[in-house]
TORGUDO-401766 format. One line per 8 residues: number of its first residue (from 0); for each residue x, y, z of N, C-alpha, C. Coordinates in steps of 0.02 Angstrom, whole numbers, padded with zeros to 5 digits. Example, Ala and Ser with C-alpha at 12.3 -4.5 7.8 and 13.67 -1.06 7.14 Angstrom:
! TORGUDO-401766
0 = 00660 -00284 00390 00615 -00225 00390 00660 -00165 00390 | 00642 -00112 00354 00684 -00053 00357 00645 00002 00394 .
//
This chain:
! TORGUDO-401766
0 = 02678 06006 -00137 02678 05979 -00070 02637 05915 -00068 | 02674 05880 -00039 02625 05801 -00050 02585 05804 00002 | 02527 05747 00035 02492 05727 00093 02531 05757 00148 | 02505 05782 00204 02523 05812 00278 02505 05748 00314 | 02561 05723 00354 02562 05685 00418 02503 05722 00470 | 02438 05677 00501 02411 05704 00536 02455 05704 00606 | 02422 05757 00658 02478 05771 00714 02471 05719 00749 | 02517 05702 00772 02516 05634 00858 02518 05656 00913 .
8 = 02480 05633 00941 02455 05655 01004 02507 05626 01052 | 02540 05675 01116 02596 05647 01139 02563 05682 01212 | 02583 05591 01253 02539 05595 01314 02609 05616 01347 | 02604 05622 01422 02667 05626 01477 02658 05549 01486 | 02749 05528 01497 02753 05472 01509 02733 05448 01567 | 02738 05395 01578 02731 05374 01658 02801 05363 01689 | 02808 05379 01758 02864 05380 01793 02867 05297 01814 | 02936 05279 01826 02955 05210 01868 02952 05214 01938 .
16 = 02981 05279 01967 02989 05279 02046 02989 05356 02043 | 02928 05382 02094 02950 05459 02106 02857 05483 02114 | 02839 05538 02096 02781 05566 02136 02739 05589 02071 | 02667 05577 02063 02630 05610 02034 02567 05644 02057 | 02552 05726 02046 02526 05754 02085 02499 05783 02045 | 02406 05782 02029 02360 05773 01983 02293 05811 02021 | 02269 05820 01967 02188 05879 01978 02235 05944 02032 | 02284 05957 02007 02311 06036 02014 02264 06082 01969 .
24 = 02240 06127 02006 02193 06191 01985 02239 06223 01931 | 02188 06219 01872 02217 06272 01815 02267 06312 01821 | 02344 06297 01790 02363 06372 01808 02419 06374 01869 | 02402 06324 01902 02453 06320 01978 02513 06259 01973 | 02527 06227 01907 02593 06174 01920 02639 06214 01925 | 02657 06279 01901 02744 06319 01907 02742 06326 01997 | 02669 06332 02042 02685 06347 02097 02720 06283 02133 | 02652 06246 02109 02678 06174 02138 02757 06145 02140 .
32 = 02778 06157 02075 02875 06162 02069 02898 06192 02105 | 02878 06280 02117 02912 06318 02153 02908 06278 02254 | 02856 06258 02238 02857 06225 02326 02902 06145 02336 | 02907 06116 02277 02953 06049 02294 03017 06102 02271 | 03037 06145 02258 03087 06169 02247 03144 06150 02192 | 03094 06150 02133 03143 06133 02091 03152 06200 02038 | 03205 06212 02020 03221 06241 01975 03299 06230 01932 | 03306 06290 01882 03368 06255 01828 03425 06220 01868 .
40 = 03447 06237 01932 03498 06222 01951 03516 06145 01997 | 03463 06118 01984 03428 06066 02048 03390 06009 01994 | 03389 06003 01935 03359 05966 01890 03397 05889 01896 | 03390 05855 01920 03422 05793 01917 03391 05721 01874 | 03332 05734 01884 03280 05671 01861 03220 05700 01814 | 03191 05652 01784 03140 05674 01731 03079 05717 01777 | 03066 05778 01752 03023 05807 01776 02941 05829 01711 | 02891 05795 01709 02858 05810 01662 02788 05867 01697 .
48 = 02773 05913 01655 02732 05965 01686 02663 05962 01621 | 02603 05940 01634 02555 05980 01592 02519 06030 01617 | 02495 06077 01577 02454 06128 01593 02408 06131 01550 | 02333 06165 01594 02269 06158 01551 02241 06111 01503 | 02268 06053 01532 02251 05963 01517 02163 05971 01519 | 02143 05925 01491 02073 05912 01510 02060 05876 01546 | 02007 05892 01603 02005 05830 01656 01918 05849 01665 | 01865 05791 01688 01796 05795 01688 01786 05809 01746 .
56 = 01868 05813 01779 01825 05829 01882 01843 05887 01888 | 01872 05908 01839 01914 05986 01881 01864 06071 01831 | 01816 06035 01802 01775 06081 01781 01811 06093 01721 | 01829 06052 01687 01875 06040 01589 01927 06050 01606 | 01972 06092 01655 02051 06078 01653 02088 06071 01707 | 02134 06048 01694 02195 06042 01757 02256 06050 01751 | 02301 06055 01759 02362 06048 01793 02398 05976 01814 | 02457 05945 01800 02477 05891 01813 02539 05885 01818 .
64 = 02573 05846 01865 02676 05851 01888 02678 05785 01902 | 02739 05779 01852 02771 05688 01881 02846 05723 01880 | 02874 05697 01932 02932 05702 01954 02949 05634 01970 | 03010 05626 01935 03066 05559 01932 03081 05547 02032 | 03107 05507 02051 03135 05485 02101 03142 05543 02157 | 03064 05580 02168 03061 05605 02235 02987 05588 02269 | 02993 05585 02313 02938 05558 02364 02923 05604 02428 | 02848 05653 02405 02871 05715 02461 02846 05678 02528 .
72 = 02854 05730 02573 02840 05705 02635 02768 05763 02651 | 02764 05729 02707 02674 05773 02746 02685 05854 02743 | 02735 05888 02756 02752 05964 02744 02730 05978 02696 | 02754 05950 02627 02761 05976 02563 02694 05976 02547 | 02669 05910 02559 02611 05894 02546 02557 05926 02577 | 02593 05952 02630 02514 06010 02653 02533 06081 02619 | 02589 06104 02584 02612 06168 02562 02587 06164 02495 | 02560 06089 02465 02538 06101 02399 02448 06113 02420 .
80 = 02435 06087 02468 02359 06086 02467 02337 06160 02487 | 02396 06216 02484 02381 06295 02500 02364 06325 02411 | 02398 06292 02357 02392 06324 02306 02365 06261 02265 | 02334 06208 02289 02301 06157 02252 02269 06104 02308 | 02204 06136 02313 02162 06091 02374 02126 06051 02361 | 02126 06024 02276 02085 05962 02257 02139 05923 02244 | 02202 05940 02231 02259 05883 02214 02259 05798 02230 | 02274 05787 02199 02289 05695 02236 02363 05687 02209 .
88 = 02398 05652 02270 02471 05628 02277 02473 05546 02228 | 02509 05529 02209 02507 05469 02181 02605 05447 02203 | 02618 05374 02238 02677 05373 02247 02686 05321 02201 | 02722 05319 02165 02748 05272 02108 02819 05231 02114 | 02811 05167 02143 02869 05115 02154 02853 05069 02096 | 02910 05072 02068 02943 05017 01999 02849 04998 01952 | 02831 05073 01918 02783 05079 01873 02719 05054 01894 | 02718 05053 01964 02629 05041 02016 02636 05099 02077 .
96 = 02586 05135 02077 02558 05173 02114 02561 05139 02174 | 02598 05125 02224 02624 05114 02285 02552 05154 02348 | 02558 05217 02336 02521 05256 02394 02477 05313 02337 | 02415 05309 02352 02380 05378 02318 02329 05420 02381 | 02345 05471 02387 02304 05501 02424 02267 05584 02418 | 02244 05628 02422 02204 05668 02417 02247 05727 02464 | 02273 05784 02466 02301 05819 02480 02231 05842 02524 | 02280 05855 02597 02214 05901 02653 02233 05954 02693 .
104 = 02185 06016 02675 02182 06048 02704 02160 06065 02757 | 02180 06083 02823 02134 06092 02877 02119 06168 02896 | 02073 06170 02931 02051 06248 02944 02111 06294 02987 | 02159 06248 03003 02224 06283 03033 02276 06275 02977 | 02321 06326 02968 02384 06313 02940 02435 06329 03004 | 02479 06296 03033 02520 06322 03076 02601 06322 03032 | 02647 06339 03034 02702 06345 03019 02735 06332 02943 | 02686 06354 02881 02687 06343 02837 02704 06415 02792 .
112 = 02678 06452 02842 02690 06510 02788 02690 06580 02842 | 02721 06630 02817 02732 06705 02852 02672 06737 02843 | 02667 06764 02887 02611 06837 02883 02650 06874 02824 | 02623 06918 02789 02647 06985 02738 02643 07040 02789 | 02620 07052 02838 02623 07108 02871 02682 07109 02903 | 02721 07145 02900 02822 07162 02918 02811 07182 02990 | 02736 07196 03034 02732 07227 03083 02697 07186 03140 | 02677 07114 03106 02653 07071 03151 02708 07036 03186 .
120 = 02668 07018 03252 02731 06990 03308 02745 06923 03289 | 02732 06888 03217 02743 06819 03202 02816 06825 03156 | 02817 06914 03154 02880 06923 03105 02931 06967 03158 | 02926 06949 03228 02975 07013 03259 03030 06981 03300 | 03040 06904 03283 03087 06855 03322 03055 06839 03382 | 02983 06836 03404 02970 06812 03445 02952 06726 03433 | 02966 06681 03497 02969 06626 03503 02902 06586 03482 | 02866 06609 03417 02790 06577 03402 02793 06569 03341 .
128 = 02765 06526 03309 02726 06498 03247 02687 06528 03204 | 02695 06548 03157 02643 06576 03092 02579 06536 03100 | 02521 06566 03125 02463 06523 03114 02428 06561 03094 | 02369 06541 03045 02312 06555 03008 02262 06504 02992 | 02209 06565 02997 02133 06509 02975 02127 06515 02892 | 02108 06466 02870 02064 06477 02847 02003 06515 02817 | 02014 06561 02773 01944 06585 02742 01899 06550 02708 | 01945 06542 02627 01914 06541 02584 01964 06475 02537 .
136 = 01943 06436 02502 01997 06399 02470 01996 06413 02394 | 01933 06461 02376 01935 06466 02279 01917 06529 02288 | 01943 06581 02293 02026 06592 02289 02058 06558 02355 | 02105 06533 02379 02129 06532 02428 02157 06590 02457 | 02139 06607 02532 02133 06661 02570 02161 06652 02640 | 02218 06650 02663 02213 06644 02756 02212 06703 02789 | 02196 06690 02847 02201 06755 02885 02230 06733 02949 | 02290 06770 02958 02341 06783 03012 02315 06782 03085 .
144 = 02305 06741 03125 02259 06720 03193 02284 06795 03254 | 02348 06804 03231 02379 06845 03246 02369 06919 03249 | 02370 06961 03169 02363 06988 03172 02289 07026 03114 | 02246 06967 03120 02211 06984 03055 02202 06997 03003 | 02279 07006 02955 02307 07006 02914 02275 06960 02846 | 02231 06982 02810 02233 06922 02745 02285 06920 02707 | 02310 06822 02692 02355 06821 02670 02336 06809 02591 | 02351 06814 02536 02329 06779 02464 02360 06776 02441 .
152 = 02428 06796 02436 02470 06788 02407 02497 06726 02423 | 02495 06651 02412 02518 06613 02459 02608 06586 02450 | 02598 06583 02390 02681 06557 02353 02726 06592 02365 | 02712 06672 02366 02782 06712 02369 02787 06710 02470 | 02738 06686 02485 02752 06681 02583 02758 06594 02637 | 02765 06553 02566 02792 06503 02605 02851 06495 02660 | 02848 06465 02688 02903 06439 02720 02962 06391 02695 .
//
């Protein structure tokens, strides 16, 4: 066996036009996908995903998503800051960061996500809004204003 090629280090590319969404908490980019809604059937544009990257702000690791030619809007962007509340948005027009901003959470979530309780009146067709406070954000925690309900599960009760 002759000399071994040392390994090359292979970064994620950079996108031309489309969204990069960075300091995602260890562990949470498959959610982050599951909330822009991509999966096998819906793949149109380059989608690059790292996991457990090293980063010096996120306490040694992170999470990282560049998606080709999509640009979320304020919804999405508050549905990622439920399962990634240090995130930052980055909008990328023709290989320059166009818009970068910091994903925010507020102490209200209104119409983002269901109660889990099958018995609260936010789940019985009455004419009102899913709202929750705020607990806790590490773990992330809401609780149903409604019916007191803690929510934690947050991904499988989006909207």
């Amino acid at each position: 066996m002759g000399a071994q090629e040392p390994i090359k280090e292979i970064r994620l590319m950079p996108i031309k036009n489309g969204t990069v969404i960075d300091h995602i908490a260890c562990g949470q980019a498959l959610n982050v996908l599951k909330i822009l809604g991509v999966n096998e059937n819906n793949i149109y544009s380059s989608i690059s995903v790292g996991m457990h990257v090293g980063s010096a702000t996120l306490g040694g690791w992170k999470d990282i998503v560049k998606i080709e030619d999509m640009e979320l809007d304020e919804v999405t962007a508050q549905k990622i800051a439920l399962v990634a509340p240090d995130a930052t948005i980055s909008i990328v027009r023709d290989l320059h960061v166009a818009e970068k901003y910091k994903v925010k959470l507020s102490d209200r979530v209104v119409g983002l996500a269901r109660c889990s309780n099958p018995n609260c009146i936010s789940n019985k067709g009455e004419p009102i809004e899913s709202e929750f406070s705020v607990v806790s954000k590490y773990p992330m925690q809401l609780k149903c204003c409604y019916c007191d309900k803690i929510l934690m599960n947050i991904t499988d009760n989006l909207l």
